[in-house]
matplotlib code that plots the C-alpha trace (Angstrom):
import matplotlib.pyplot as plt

x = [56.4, 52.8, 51.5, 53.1, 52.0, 48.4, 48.0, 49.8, 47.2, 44.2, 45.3, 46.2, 42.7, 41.3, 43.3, 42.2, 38.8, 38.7, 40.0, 37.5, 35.0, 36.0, 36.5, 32.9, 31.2, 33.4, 34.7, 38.2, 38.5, 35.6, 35.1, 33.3, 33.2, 33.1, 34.3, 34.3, 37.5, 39.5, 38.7, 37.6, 37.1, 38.5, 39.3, 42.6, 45.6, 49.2, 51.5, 54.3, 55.5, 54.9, 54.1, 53.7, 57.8, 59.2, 55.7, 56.0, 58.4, 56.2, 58.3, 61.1, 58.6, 57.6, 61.1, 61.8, 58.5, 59.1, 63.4, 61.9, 59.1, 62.0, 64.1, 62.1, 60.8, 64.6, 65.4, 62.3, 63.3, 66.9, 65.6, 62.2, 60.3, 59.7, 57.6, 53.5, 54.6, 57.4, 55.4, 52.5, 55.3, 56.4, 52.9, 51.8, 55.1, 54.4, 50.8, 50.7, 53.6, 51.7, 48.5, 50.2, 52.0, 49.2, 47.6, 50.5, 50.7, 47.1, 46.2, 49.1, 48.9, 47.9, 44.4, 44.5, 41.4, 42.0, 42.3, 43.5, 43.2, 45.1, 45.7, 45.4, 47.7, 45.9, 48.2, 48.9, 46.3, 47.4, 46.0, 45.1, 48.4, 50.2, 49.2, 50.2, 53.3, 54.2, 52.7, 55.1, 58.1, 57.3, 57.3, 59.9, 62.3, 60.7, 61.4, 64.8, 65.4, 64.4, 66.8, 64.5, 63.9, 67.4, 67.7]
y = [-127.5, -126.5, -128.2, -131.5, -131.1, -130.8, -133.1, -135.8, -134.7, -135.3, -138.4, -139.9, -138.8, -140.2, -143.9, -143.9, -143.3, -146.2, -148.3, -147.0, -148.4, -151.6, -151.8, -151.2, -153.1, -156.2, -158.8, -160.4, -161.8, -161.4, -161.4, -159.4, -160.2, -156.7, -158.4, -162.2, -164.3, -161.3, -158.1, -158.3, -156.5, -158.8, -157.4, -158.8, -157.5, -157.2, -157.3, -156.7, -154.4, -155.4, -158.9, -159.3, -159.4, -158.4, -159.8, -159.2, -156.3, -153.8, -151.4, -151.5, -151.0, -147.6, -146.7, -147.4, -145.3, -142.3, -142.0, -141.9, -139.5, -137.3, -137.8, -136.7, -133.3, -132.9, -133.5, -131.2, -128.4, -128.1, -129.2, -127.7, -129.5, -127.3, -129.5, -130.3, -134.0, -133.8, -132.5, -134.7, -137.8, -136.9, -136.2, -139.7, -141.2, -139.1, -139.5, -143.4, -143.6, -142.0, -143.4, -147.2, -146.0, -144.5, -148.4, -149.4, -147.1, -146.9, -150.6, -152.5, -153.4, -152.4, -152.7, -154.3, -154.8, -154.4, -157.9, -158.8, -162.1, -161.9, -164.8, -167.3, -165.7, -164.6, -160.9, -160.2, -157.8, -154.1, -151.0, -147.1, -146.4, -148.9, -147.8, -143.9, -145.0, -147.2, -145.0, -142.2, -143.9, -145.2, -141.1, -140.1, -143.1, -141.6, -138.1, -138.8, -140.0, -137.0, -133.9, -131.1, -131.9, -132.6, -129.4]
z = [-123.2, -122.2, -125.2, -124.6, -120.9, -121.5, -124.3, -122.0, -119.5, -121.4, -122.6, -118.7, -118.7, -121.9, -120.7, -117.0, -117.9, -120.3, -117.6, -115.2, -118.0, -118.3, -114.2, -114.0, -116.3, -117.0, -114.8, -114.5, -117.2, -118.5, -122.8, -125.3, -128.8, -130.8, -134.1, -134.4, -134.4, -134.3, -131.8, -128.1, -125.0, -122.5, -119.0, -117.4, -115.0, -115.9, -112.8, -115.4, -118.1, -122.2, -122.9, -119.1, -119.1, -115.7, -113.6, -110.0, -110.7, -109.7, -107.4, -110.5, -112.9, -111.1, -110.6, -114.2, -115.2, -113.0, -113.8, -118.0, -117.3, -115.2, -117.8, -121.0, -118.9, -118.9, -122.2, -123.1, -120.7, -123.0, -126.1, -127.3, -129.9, -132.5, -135.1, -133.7, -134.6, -132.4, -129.6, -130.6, -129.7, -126.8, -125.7, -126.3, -124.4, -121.5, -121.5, -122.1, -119.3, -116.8, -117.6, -116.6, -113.8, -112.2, -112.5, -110.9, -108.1, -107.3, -108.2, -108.0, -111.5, -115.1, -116.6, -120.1, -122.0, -126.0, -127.0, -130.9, -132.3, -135.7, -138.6, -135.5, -133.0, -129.9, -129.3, -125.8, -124.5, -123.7, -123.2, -124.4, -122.5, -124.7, -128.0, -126.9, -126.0, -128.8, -131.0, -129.8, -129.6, -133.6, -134.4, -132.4, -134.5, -137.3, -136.5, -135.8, -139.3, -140.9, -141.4, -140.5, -137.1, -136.0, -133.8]

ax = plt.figure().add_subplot(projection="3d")
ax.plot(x, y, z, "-o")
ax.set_aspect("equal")
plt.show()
């Protein structure tokens, strides 16, 4: 549990900081063309959850945030990952989590900046916190499928 704990911590961290970054030296927004026609840094808020579902939902969206965070430390307190992957998943779920709910509390919304423009279609933007969190969940199905981590 102190593993997933810390590594969650750094990576609030690692995603606040970022957003601190792009606070500082980009405007609403604002653009930057890192690769042409496809990657960008463009600064924008998201009053919602993914896709900018649920806008205006702030308070629920905390509520939401907090009762999954509660509930994983619970799950983890009973059931102890024993396999680094499975801790490193939960520690991206927990760390991404916090990460946007700390946006929402503090700001009042969630700083996206990683912008994708792929084959045409402009993706919605998102976030270090997203990718954590997405990224986790993707092992954790993973993980689930797999007969020597079903303890």
């Amino acid at each position: 549990m102190t593993f997933i704990f810390i590594v969650s911590l750094i990576l609030t961290i690692i995603d606040q900081l970022s957003k601190v970054i792009v606070i500082k030296y980009l405007t609403i927004g604002h653009s930057i063309k890192l690769i042409p026609n496809f990657f960008y840094l463009t600064y924008t808020h998201n009053t919602g959850a993914a896709f900018s579902i649920l806008t205006g939902k702030r308070l629920f969206l905390i509520m939401i945030v907090i009762i999954i965070i509660i509930l994983l430390f619970n799950y983890l307190k009973k059931n102890t990952p024993q396999s680094k992957i499975s801790k490193i998943a939960f520690s991206l779920v927990i760390g991404g989590a916090l990460g946007n709910l700390i946006d929402r509390l503090i700001r009042g919304y969630v700083v996206d900046f990683l912008d994708f423009k792929i084959i045409g279609y402009n993706f919605p933007i998102f976030n270090l916190a997203d990718i954590f969190v997405t990224i986790g969940i993707f092992l954790l199905l993973i993980i689930s499928f797999r007969k020597d981590d079903k303890k």
